[in-house]
VOMARRO-892367 format. One line per field, with one value per residue: residue in one letter; x, y, z of N, C-alpha, C in turn; residue number from 1. Coordinates in steps of 0.2 Angstrom, whole numbers. Example, Ala and Ser with C-alpha at 12.3 -4.5 7.8 and 13.67 -1.06 7.14 Angstrom:
<pts>
resn	[A:S] .
nxx	[66:64] .
nyy	[-28:-11] .
nzz	[39:35] .
caxx	[62:68] .
cayy	[-22:-5] .
cazz	[39:36] .
cxx	[66:64] .
cyy	[-16:0] .
czz	[39:39] .
resi	[1:2] .
</pts>
This chain:
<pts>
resn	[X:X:X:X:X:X:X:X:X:X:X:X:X:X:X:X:X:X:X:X:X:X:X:X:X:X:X:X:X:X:X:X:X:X:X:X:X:X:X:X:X:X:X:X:X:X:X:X:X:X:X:X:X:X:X:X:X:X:X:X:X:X:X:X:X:X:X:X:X:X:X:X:X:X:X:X:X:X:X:X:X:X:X:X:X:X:X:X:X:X:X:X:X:X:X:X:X:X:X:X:X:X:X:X:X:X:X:X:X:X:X:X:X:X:X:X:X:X:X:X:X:X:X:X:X:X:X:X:X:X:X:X:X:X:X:X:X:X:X:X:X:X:X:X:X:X:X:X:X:X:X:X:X:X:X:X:X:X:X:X:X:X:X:X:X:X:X:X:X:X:X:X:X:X:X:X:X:X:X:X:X:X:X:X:X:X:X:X:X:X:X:X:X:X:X:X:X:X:X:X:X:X:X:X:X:X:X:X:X:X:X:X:X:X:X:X:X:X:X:X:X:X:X:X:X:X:X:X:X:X:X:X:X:X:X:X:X:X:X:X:X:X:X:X:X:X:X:X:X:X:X:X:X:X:X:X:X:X:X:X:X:X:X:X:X:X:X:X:X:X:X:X:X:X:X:X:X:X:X:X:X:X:X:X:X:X:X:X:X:X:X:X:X:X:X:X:X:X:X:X:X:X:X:X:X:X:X:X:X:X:X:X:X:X:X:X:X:X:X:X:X:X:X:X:X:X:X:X:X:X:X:X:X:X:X:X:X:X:X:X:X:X:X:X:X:X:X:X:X:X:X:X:X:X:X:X:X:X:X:X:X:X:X:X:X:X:X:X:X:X:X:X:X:X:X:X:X:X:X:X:X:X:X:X:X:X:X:X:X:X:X:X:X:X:X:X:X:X:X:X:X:X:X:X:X:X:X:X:X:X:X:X:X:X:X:X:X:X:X:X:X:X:X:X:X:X:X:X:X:X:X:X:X:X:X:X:X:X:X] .
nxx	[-128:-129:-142:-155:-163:-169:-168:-156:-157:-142:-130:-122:-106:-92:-93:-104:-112:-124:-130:-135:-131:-117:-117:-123:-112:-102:-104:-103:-92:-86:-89:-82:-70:-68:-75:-70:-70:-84:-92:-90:-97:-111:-115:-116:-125:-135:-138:-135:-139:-130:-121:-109:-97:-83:-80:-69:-65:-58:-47:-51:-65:-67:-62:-69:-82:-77:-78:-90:-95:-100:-89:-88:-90:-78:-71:-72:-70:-56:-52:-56:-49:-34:-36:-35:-24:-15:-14:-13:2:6:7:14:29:30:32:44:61:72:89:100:113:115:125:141:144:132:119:102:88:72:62:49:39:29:13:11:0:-16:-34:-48:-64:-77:-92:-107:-124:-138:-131:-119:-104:-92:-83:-79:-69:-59:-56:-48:-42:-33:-26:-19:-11:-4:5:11:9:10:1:-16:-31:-47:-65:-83:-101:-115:-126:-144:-142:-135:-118:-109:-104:-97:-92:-83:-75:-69:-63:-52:-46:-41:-31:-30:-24:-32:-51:-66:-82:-90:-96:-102:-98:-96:-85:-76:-72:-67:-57:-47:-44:-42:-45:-47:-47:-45:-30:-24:-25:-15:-22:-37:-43:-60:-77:-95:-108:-118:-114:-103:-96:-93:-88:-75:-72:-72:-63:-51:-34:-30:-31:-26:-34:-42:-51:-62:-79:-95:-111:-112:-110:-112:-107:-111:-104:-109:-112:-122:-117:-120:-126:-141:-148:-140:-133:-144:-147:-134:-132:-143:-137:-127:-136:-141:-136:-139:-152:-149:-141:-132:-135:-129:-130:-122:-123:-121:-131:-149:-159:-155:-152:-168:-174:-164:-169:-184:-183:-177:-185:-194:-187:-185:-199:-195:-185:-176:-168:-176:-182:-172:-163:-174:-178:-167:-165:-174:-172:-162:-157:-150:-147:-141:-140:-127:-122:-110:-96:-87:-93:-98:-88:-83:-93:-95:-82:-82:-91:-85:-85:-86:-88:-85:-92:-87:-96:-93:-88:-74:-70:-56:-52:-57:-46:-40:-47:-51:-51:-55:-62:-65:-63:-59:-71:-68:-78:-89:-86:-82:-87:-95:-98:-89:-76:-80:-83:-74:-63:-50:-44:-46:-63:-64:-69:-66:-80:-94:-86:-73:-65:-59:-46:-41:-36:-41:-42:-29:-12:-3:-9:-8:6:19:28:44:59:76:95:109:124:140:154:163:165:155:147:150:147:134:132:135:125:114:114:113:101:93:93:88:76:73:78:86:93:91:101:113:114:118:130:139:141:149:160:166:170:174:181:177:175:166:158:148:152:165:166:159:169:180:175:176:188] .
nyy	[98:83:71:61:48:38:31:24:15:19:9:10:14:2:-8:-22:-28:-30:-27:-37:-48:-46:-49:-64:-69:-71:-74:-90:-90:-90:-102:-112:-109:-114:-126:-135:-144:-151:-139:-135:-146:-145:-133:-136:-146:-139:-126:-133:-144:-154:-168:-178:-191:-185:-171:-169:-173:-188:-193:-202:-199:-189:-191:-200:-190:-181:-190:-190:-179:-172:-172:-161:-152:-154:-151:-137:-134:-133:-126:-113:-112:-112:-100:-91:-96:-92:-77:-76:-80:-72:-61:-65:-67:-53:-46:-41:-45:-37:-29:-19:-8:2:11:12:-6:-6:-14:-18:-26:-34:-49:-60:-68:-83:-86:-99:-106:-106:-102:-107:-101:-105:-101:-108:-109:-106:-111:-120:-114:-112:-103:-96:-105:-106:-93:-92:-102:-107:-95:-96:-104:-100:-92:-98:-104:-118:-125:-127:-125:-130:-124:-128:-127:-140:-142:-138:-151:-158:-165:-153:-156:-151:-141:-145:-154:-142:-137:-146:-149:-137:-138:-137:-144:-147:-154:-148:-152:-141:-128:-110:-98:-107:-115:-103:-98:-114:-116:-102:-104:-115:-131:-149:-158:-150:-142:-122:-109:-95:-87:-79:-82:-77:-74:-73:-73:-63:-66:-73:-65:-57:-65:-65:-52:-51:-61:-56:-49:-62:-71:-66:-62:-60:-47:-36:-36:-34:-34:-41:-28:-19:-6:3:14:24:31:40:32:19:1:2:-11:-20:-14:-16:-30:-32:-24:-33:-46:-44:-41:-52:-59:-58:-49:-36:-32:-17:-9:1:14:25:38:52:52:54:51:36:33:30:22:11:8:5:-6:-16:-17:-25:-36:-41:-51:-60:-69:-81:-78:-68:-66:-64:-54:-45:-40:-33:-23:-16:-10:-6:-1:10:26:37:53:61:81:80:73:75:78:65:55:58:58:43:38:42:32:22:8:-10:-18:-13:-6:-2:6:16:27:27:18:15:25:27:23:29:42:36:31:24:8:-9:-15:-16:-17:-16:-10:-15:-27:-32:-41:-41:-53:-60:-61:-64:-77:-83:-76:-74:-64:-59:-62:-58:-44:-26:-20:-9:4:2:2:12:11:0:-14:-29:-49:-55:-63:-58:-56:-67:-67:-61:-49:-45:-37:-37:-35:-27:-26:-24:-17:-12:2:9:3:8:19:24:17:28:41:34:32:46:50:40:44:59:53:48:34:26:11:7:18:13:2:5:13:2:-2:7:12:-4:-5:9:14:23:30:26:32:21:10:10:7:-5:-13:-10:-15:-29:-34] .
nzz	[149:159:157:165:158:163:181:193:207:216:223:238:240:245:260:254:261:272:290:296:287:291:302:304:297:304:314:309:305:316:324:315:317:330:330:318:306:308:311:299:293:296:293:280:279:282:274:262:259:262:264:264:265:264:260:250:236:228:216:206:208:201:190:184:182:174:164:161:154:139:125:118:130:136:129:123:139:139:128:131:144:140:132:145:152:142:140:155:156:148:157:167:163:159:173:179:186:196:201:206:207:217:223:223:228:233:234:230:226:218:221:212:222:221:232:245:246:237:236:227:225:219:212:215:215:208:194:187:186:177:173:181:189:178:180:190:196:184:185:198:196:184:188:196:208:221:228:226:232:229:229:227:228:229:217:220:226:219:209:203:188:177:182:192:182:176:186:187:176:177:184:200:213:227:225:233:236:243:248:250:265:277:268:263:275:280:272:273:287:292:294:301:289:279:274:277:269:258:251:244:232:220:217:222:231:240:256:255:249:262:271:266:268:282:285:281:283:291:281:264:252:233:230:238:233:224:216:199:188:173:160:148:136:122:107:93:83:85:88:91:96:99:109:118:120:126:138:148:145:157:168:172:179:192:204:208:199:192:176:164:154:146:135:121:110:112:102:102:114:118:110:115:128:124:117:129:136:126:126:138:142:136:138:147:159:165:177:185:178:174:187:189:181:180:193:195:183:171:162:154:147:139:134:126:115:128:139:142:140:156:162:163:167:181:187:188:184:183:171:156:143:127:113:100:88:87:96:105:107:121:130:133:134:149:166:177:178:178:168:149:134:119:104:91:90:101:117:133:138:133:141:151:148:138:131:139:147:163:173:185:193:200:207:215:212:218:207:205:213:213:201:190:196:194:187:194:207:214:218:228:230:232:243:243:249:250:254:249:251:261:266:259:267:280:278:276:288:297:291:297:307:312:307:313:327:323:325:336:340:346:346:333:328:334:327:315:319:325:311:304:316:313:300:295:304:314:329:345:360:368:362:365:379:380:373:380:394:389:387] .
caxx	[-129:-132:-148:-155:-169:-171:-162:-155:-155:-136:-128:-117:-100:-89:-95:-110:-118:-130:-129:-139:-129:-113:-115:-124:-105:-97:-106:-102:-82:-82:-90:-79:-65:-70:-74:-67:-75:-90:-96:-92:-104:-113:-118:-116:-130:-142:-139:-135:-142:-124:-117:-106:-92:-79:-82:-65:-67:-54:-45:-58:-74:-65:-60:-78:-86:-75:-79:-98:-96:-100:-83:-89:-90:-71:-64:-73:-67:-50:-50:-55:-42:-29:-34:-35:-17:-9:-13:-11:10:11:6:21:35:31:34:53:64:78:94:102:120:111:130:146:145:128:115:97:83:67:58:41:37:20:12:13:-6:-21:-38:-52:-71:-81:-98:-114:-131:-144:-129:-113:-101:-84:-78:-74:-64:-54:-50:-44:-35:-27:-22:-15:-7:3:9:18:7:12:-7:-22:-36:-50:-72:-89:-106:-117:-131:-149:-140:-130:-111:-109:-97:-94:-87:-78:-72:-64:-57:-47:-40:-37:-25:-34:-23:-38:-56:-69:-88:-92:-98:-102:-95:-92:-79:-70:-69:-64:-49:-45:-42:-38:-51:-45:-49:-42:-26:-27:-20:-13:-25:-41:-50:-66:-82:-99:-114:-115:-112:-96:-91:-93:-85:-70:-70:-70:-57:-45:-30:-28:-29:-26:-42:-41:-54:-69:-85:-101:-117:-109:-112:-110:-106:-110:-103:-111:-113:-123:-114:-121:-131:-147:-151:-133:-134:-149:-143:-128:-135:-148:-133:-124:-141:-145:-132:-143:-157:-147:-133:-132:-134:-129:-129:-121:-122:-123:-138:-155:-162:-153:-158:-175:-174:-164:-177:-191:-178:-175:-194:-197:-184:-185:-201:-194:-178:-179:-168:-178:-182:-164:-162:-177:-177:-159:-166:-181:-170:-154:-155:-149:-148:-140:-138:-124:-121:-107:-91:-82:-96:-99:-82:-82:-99:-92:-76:-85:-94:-79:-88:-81:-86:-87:-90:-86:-98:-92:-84:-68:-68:-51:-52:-56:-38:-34:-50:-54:-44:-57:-62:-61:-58:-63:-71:-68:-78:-95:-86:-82:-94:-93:-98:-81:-73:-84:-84:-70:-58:-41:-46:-49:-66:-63:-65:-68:-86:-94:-81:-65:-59:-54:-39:-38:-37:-45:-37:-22:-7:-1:-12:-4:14:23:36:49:65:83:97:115:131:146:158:162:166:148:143:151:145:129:132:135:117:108:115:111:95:89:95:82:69:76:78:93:94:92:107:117:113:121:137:142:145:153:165:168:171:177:186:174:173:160:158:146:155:173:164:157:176:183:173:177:195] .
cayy	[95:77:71:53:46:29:31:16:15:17:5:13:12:1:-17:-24:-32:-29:-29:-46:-53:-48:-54:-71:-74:-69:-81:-96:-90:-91:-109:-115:-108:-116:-134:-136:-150:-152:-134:-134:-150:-145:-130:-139:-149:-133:-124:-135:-152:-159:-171:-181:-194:-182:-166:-168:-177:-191:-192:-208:-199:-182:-193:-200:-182:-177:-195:-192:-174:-173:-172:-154:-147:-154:-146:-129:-132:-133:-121:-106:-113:-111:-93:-88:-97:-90:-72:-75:-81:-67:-55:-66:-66:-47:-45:-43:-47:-29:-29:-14:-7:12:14:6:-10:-7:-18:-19:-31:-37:-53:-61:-75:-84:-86:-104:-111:-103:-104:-103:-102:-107:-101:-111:-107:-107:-114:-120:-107:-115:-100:-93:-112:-106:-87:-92:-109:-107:-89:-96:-108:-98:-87:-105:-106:-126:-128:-124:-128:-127:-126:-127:-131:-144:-137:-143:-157:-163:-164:-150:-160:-146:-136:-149:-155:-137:-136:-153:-148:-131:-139:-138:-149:-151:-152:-150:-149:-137:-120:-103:-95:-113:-114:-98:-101:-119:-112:-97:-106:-123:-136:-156:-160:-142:-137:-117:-107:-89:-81:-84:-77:-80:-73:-77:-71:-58:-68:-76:-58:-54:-69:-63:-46:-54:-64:-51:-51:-69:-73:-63:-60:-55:-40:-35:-38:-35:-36:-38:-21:-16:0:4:19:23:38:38:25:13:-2:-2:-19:-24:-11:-21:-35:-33:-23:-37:-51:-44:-41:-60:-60:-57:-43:-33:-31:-15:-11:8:15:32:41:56:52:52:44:27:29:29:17:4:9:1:-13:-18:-18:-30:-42:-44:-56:-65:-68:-86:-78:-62:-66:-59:-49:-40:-34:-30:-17:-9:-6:-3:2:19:28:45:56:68:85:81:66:76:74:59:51:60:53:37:37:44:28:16:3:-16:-19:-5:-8:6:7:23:28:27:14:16:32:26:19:37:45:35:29:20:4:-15:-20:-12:-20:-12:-9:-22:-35:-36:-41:-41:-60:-63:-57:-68:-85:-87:-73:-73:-58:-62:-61:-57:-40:-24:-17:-6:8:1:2:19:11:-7:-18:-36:-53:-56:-67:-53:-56:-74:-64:-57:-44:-44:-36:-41:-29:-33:-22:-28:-15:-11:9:10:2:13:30:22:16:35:43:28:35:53:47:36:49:63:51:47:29:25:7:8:22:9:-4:9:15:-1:-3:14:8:-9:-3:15:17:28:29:28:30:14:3:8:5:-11:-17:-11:-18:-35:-33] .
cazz	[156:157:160:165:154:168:184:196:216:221:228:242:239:253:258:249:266:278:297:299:282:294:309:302:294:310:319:305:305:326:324:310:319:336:329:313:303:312:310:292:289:300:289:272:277:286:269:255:260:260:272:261:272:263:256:246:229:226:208:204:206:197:184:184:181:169:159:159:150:133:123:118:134:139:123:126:144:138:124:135:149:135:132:151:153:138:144:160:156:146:161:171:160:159:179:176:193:195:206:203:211:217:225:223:233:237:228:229:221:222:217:213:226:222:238:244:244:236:238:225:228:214:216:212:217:202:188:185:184:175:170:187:189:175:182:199:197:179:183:200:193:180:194:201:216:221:230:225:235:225:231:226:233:225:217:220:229:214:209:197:184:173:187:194:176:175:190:187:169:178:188:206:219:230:224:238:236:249:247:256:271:278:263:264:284:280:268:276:296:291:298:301:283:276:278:277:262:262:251:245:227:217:216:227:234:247:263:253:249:267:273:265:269:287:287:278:287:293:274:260:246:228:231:238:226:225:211:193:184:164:159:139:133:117:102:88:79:90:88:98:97:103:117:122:121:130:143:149:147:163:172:171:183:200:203:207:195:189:170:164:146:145:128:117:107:114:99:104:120:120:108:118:133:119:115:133:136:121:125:143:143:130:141:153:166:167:185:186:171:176:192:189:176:185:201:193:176:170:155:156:139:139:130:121:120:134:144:141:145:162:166:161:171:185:188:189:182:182:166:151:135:122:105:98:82:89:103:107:113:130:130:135:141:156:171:181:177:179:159:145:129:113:98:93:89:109:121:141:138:129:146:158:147:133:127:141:150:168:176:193:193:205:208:219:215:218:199:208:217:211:194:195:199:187:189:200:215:217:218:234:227:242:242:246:251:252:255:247:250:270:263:259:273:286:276:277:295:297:290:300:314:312:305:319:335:326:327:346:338:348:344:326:328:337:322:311:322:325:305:305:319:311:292:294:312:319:337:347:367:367:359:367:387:379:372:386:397:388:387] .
cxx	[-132:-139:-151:-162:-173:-167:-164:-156:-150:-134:-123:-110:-98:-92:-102:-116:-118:-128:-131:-134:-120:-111:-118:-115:-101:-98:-105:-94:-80:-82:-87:-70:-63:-70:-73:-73:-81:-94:-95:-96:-109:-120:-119:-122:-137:-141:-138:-138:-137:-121:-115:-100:-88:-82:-75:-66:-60:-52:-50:-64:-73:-65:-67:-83:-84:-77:-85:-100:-97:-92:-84:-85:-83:-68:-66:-69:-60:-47:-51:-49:-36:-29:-34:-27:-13:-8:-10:-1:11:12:12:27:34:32:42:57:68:82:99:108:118:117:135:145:135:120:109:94:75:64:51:40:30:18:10:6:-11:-28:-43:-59:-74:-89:-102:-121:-135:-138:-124:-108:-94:-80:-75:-68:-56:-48:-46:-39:-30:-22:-15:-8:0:7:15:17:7:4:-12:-28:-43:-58:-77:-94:-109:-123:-137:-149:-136:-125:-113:-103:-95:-88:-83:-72:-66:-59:-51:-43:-36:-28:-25:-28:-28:-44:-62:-78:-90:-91:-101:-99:-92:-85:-74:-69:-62:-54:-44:-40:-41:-43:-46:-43:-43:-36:-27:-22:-19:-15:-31:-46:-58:-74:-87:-105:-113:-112:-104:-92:-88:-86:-76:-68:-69:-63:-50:-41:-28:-26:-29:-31:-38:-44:-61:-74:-91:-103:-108:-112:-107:-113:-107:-109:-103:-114:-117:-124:-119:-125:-136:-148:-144:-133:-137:-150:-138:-128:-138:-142:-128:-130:-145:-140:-135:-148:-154:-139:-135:-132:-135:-127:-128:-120:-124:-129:-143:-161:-161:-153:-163:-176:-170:-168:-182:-187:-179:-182:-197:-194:-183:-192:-201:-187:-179:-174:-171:-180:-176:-164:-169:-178:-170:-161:-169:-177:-166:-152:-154:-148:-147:-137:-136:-126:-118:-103:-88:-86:-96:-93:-82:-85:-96:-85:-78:-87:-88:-83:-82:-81:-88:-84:-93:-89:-100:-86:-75:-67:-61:-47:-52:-49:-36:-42:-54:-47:-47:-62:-60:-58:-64:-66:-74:-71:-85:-93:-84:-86:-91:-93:-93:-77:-77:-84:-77:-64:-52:-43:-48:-57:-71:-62:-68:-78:-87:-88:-75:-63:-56:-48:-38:-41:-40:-42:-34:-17:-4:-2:-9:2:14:29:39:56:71:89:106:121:139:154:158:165:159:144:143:150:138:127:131:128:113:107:110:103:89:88:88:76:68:74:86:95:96:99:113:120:122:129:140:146:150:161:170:173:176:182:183:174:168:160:154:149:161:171:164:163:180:184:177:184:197] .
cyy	[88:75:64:51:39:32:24:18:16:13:10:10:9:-7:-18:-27:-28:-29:-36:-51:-53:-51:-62:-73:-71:-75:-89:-96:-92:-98:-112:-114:-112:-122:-135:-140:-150:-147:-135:-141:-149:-139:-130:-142:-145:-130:-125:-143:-156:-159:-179:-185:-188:-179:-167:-176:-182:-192:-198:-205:-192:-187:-195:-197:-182:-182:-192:-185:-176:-170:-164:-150:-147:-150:-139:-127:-132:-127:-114:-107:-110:-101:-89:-90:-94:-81:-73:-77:-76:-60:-56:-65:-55:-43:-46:-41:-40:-33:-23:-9:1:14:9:1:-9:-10:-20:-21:-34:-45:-55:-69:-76:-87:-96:-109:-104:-105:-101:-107:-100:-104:-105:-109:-111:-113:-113:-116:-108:-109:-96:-99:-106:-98:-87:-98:-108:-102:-93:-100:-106:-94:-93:-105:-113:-129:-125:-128:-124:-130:-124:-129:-135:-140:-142:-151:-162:-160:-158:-153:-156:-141:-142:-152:-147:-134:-141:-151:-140:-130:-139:-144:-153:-149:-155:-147:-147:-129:-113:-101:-102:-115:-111:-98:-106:-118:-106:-99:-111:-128:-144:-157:-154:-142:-128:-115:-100:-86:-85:-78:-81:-75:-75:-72:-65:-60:-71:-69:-55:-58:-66:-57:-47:-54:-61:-50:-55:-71:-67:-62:-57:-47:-42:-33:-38:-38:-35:-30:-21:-9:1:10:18:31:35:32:20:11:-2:-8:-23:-20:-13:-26:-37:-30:-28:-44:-49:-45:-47:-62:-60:-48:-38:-30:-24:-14:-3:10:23:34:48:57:50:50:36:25:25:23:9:2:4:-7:-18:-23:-24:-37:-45:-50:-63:-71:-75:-84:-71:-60:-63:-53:-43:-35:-30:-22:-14:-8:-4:-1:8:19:36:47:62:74:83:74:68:74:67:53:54:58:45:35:39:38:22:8:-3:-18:-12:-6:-3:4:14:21:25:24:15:22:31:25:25:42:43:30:23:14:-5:-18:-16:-18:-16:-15:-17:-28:-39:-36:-43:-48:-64:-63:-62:-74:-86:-82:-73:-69:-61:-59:-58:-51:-33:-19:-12:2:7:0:8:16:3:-9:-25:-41:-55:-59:-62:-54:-62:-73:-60:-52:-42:-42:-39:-33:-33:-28:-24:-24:-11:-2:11:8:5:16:30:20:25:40:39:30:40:53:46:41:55:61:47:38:27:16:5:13:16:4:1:11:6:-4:1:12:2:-8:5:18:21:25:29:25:22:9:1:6:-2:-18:-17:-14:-28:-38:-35] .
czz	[155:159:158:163:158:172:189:205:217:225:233:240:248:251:255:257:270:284:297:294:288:300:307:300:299:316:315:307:311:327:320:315:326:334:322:308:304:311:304:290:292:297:282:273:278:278:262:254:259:262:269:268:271:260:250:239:227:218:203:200:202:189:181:180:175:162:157:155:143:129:122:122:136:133:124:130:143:134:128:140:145:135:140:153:147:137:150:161:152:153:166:169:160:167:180:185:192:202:201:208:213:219:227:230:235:233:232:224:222:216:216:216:226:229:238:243:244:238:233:226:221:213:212:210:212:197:188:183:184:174:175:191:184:177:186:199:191:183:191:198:188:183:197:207:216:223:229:226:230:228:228:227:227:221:216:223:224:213:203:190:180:177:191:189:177:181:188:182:172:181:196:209:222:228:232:236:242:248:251:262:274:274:263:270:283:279:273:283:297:295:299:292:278:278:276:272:262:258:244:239:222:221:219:228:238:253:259:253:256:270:272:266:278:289:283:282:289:287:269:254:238:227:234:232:229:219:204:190:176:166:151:137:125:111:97:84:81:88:92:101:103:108:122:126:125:137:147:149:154:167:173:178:191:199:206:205:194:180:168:157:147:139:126:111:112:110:100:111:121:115:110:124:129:119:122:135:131:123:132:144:138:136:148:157:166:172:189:184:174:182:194:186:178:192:198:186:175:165:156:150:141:131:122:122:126:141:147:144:152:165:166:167:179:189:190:188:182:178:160:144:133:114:104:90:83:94:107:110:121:132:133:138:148:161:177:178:177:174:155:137:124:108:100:94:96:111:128:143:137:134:150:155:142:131:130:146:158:173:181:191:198:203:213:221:215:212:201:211:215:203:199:195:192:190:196:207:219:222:224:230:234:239:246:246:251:250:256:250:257:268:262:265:280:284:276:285:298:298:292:305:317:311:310:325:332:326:333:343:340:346:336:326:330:331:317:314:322:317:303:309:316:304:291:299:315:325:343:355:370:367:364:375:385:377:376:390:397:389:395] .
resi	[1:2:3:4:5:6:7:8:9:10:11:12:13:14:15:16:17:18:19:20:21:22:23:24:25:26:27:28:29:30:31:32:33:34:35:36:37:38:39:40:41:42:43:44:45:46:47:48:49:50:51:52:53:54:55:56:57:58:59:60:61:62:63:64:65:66:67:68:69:70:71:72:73:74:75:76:77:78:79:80:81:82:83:84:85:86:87:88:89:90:91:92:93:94:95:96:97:98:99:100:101:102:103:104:105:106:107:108:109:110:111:112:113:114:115:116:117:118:119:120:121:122:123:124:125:126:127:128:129:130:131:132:133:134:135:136:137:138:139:140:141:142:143:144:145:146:147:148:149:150:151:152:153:154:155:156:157:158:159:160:161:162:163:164:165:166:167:168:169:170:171:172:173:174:175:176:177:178:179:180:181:182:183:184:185:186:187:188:189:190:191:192:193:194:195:196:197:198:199:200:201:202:203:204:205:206:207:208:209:210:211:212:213:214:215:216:217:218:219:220:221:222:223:224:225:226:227:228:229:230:231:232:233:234:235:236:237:238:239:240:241:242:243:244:245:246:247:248:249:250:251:252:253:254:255:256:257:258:259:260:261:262:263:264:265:266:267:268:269:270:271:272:273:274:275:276:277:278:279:280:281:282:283:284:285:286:287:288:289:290:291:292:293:294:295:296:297:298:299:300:301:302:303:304:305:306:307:308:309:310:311:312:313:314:315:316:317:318:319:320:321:322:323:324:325:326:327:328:329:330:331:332:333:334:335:336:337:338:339:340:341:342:343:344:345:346:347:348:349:350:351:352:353:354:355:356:357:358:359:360:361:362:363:364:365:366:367:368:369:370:371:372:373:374:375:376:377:378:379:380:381:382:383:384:385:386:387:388:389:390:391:392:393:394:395:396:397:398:399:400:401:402:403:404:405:406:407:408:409:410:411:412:413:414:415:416:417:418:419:420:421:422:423:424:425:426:427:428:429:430:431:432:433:434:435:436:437:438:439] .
</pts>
């Protein structure tokens, strides 16, 4: 029977906001929507002190930015681009288009259409956060979205040039410094300045997350997101110290991220309990890091491994890193899940800053019914239809017929009869009044 050595507060599963955080961005979207421009500087200047002539960044002052980096940070920022686009085109060439003949003459197909303009939300706050530039524009971009509107707030009232830097190599059509709910408004409903785009992913805040759960419908989203959360499944084997370690590098994420260590030893528990303890006042974001761990840490030591994957998949954690003997076991005992990262030599940081793997991924639960944003989400798969052979298509006019009548769908029958009629010589009272008639 498992049993929790730390437990955490639950987040509820469902939206992440509050009453008051909902209607606040209910009341921003009606005002954006209502005066366009105006309301979004309106609230750029009330919450980030920025009331710029243009929020959109011309190719000059981009180019600017990206000069005044250190040569470094551009080749970093290019090197991770690289391995974020060079998965993300293997994920499209494996989207394989089908049209397939299911009965003579009658041929069905589908394709994948990237949606025509995207929209990504950078978030800022406390610190420049390039590597959600690279998950949302690269990826859209290798899907063969033609526009990609791309935003982020300033931070502390300055340009962030790192994140603008990675928007611009990402490939970004439009860069705008402009951030929170006024942003994804912006995007989503088209303002003067804006035009609107038909779906809208990236990572943010609460009010951002809300924002989006809002406007769902008008505009398309990559998913709903709350707090980051790690998951570390872990046996025996396991390093302590790197358990420590890697638990407390998600939970720097906000206070309340979640941070959950399920395992089969209760001696590495309690010893990454002592670890956690030693190395959080060492830790300069532990203003994060810590009250993420004292609300939300957990620490649940199963019987056995079966438990222990159960408890593990149970949680649907977004990120879940596996330190066991066999990491690769998970590959087959869990099902829910954002990404998984195998073995020590992976870390959940390799997944959030540098390894290909996209960032953007489901929280709060939803690894139950969704994966996280991948060239995929760019993609419409639409089908086509097309009936070559008028023998097929009156036998098919036939069972439309039949079809439509026992769901008193007399038009949709009509549809059907008249191919019946046309291709096979069926007769039908309707029709012969109506040629009669014309005659």
């Amino acid at each position: 029977m498992a049993r929790e050595l730390k437990k955490t507060v639950s987040p509820a599963r469902g939206a992440a906001s509050g009453g008051e955080v909902a209607e606040r961005v209910r009341e921003i979207i009606a005002e954006v929507r209502a005066r366009g421009d105006a309301a979004v500087r309106e609230y750029s200047a009330r919450f980030d002190g920025w009331e710029p002539e243009s929020f959109r960044l011309d190719a000059d002052r981009v180019a600017e930015l990206v000069a005044s980096l250190p040569d470094q940070v551009v080749e970093d920022i290019r090197f991770v681009q690289e391995q974020v686009r060079g998965f993300a085109l293997v994920q499209r060439e494996a989207l394989r288009e089908v049209e397939v003949e299911t009965l003579p003459g009658v041929v069905l197909g589908h394709k994948h259409v990237p949606v025509a303009a995207a929209g990504a939300y950078v978030p800022g706050g406390r610190y420049p956060l390039t590597a959600s530039a690279h998950m949302t524009i690269v990826t859209a971009k290798a899907a063969g979205v033609p526009r990609v509107v791309a935003c982020t707030p300033p931070i502390r009232g300055e340009v962030p040039a790192a994140t603008v830097a990675a928007m611009h190599l990402a490939g970004a059509d439009e860069i705008h410094l402009l951030g929170g709910v006024q942003a994804v408004a912006a995007m989503a409903l088209g303002t003067e300045s804006i035009e609107a785009v038909d779906l809208i992913a990236g990572p943010g805040n609460a009010y951002v997350a809300e924002a989006k759960r809002q406007l769902f419908g008008e505009v398309g989203i990559d998913l709903f997101a709350g707090p980051t959360e790690i998951l570390v499944v872990a046996d025996d084997t396991a390093d302590p110290l790197t358990v420590a370690v890697d638990l407390l590098s998600q939970a720097e994420h906000g206070p309340d991220s979640p941070a959950v260590l399920v395992t089969t030893s209760e001696a590495l528990a309690r010893e990454v309990l002592e670890l956690v303890e030693r190395l959080l006042p060492g830790l300069p974001t532990n203003d994060m890091a810590g009250p993420a761990w004292r609300d939300h840490g957990r620490v649940v030591v199963c019987d056995d491994a079966d438990e222990m994957w159960r408890v593990a998949d149970s949680l649907a954690s977004e990120h879940v890193e596996v330190l066991t003997a066999q990491p690769r076991e998970a590959l087959e005992r869990m099902q829910n899940y954002g990404a998984l990262f195998l073995g020590e030599g992976t870390c959940v940081s390799y997944g959030d800053k540098v390894i290909g793997t996209n960032h953007v991924l489901p929280t709060l639960g939803a690894a139950r019914y969704t994966g996280g944003l991948w060239v995929g989400k760019y993609l419409k798969t639409v089908t086509y239809q097309e009936v070559r052979d008028p023998a097929q298509s009156a036998e098919l006019g036939r069972v439309c017929g039949r079809a439509s009548r026992v769901e008193l769908f007399e038009g949709h029958a009509r549809s059907g009869d008249l191919r019946a009629y046309k291709y096979g010589g069926d007769r039908f009272d309707w029709i012969d009044d109506l040629v009669g008639a014309q005659a």
